[in-house]
N, C-alpha and C positions, 0 to 999 in steps of 0.2 A: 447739805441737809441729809440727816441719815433717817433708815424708813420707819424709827417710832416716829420721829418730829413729823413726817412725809401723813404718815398715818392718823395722827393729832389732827394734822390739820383739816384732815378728810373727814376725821371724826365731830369735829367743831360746830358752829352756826353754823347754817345758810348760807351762800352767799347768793345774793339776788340777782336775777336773771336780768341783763338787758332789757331794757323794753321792748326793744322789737321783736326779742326770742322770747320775750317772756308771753305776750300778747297773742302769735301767733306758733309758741310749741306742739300746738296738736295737731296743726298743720302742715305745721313744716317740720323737713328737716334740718339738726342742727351739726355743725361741725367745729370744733375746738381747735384753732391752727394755736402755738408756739415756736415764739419767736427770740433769737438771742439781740436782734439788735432791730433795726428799720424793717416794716410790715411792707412799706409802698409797694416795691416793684413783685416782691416774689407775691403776692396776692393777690397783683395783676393778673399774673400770668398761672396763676393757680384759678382765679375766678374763671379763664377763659376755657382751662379745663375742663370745667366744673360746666360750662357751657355748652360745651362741645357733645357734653352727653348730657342735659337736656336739664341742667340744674343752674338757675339762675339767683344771683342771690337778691332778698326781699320780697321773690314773688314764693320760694317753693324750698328757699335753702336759706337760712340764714349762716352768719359764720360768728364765731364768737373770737376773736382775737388776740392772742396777750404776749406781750412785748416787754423784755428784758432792759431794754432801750442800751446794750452795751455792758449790763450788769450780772454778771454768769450767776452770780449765788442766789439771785432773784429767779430762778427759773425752776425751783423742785415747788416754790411757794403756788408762784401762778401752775403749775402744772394741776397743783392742790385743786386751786380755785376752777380750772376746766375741769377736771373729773367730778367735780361735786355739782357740775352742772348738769350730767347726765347726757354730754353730746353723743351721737351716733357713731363717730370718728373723731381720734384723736392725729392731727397732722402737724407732727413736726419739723421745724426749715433749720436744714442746718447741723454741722458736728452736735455744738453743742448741746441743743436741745435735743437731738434725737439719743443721745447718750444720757443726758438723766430723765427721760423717758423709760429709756431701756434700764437705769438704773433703778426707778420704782414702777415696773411692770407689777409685782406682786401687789402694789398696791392699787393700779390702775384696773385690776382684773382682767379674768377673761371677758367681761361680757360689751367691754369698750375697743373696739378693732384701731388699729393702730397704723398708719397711711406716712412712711417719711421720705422727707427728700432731704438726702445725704450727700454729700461729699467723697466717703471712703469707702474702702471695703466692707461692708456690712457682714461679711463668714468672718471676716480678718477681729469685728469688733463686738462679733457674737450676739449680733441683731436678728440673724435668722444662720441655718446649718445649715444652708444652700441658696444658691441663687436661683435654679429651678424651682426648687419645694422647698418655701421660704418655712409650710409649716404654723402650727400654732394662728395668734390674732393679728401678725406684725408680718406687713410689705411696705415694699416701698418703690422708689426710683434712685440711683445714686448714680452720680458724678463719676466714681470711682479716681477721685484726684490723687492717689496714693500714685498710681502706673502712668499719669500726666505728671509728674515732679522731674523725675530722668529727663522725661521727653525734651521739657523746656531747658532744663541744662544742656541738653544735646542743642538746641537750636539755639541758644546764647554762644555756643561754642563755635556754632557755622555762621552765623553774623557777626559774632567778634573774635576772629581767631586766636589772635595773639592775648586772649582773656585767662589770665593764670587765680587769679585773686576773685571767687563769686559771693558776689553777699547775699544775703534772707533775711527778707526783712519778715518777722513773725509777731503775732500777738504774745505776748509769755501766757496771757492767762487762756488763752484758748486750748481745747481738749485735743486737740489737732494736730497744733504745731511740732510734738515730740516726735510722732513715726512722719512725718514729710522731712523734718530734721535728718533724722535718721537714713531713710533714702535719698536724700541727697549726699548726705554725706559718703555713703558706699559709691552714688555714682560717680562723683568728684573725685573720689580717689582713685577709680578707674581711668579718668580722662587726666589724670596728672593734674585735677585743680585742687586749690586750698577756698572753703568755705567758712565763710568770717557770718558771727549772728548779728543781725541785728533788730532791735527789740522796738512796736511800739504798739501801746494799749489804749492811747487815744490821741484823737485828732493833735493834742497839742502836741504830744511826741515825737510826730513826723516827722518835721524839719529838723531837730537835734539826730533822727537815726539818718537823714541824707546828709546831714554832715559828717556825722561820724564814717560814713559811704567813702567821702571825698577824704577823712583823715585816714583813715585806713587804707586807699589806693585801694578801693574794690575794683576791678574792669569794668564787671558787669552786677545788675544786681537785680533777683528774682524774688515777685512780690509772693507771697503764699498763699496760701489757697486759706483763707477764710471769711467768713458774713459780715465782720467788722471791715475788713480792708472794700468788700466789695459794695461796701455803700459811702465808702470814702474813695473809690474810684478817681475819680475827676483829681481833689487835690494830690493824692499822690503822684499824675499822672503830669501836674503841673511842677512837681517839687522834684521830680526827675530832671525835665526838663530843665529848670534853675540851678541845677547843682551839675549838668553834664554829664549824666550817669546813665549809660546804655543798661536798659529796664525792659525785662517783660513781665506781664501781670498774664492771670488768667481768665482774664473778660475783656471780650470784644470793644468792654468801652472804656477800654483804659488805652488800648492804640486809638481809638477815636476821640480822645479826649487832649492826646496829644502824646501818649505813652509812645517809645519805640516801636514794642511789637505785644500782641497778646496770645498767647494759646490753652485753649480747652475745650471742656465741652460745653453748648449753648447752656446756662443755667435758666433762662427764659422758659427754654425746651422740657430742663429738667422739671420744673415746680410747675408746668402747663400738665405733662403725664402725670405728674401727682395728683392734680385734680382730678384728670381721667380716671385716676384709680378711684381716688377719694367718692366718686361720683359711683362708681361701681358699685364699690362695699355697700353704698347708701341703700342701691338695689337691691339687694343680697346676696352678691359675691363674698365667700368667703376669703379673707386675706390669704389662707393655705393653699386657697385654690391660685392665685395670682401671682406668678413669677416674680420677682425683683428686677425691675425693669435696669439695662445699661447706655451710657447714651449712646444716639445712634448719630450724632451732630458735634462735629467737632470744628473749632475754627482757628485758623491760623490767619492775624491781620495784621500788616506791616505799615507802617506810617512813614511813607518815603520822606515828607517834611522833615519831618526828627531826627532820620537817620541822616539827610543833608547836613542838617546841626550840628550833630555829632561828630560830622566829619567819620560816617560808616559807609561802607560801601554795600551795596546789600546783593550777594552773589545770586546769580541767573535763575540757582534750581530751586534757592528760596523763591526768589520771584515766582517762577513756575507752579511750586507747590502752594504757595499762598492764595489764600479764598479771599483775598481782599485785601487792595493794595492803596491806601489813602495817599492820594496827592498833596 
């Protein structure tokens, strides 16, 4: 959607307020989150935020919600629909959404502060011109999963040594997938490996991209870092499994779910300091005034089961270094 459509939309009816935010708006404050795919977990742990400094929702905060449900071109529409509600804070989860966020800023204005939790570089994707002095209506927390991509190639590499052949499994439509592409592919050429893509956009997908894993003789194969894979956790974690394919993802609950190994940063953690922010701005912190928070929580989790399976041996210093070692 480009920003006359983006602007139409904003220009159009009404759209009616929730009940709950509509009944007590004078009251409370409201906050606008967008989402590319599943609300559940990051809104958990964004509510707790949001708690932590003293804003609970129904009593003093309501949240207004809208969910893409896995539909990327759906999301400049509902962005519409938040803005035109007049929330306090717009927070968006996620590459996606935080990118066409940034994409109709001019239409979102100044006078709507702007709260995300990212994924990547934020200077890298020109969200703000510093991580200090983010500047302007727009902070946030990010992941920064750009400088986690190597890292997990590196640690595929010391658990499966003799791994020549890595695969990626990516979303194609996601806004993401191109620069982690990219960085792996520079790291892989460093470590003498060849990186094979492989592509899937929905749940049904899956099982055709771990097979194409097993035709292609991938060694190993690293999940990507986006909000679709991360709330499909669990079955990918099981189709690893089924297909014999030494896998790391980047959420703690894709080795507890039965994945090989997982490494990044807690995303629990990331969308929790979102709401702390979120909760700030409510106050009246200015976003400029608010750094771009980095994570401070990072986990490395090994699932000795799986690697039995696999027939991997899992060396000492991993052990060592690992924050969590599943029997």
């Amino acid at each position: 959607m480009n920003r006359r459509d983006f602007m139409s939309l904003l220009g159009g009816a009404a759209i009616a307020w929730p009940l709950a935010a509509r009944g007590q708006q004078r009251t409370m404050h409201v906050i606008g989150t967008l989402h590319p795919a599943s609300t559940t977990r990051a809104l958990a742990d964004f509510r707790q935020g949001l708690k932590e400094e003293g804003f609970v929702e129904g009593q003093n905060v309501a949240i207004v919600s809208r969910s893409a449900d896995g539909e990327l071109d759906r999301l400049s529409s509902l962005l519409a629909e938040i803005v035109q509600l007049r929330v306090g804070v717009i927070v968006p989860f996620g590459t996606a959404a935080t990118l066409v966020v940034q994409m109709h800023k001019a239409g979102i204005g100044a006078e709507i502060p702007i709260v995300f939790s990212y994924g990547r570089d934020p200077v890298v994707q020109g969200l703000v011109p510093s991580l200090n002095r983010p500047g302007g209506n727009v902070t946030g927390v990010t992941s920064m999963a750009d400088e986690l991509a190597p890292k997990r190639l590196g640690l595929v590499r010391e658990l499966v040594p003799g791994a020549r052949t890595i695969g990626l499994l990516m979303n194609p439509n996601s806004l993401g997938a191109e620069p982690e592409r990219r960085d792996l592919e520079v790291a892989a050429r460093a470590l003498g490996m060849d990186l094979r893509m492989l592509h899937a956009a929905r749940v049904e997908e899956f099982g055709h991209a771990f097979a194409n894993s097993v035709d292609q003789r991938v060694d190993a194969l690293i999940i990507g870092v986006d909000t679709f894979f991360f709330d499909e956790i669990v079955p990918l974690a099981r189709l690893a499994a089924q297909h014999g394919v030494p896998t790391i993802g980047p959420l703690r609950q894709f080795a507890v779910a039965g994945g090989l190994m997982s490494f990044g940063a807690s995303i629990p953690e990331v969308n929790r300091r979102a709401g702390i922010y979120a909760a700030k701005v409510l106050k009246g912190a200015k976003p400029a005034d608010l750094p771009v928070l980095r994570p401070t929580k990072f986990e490395l989790v090994i699932n000795l089961k799986a690697a039995k399976a696999l027939g991997v041996t899992v060396p000492l210093t991993l052990q060592a270094t690992a924050d969590e070692m599943i029997e």
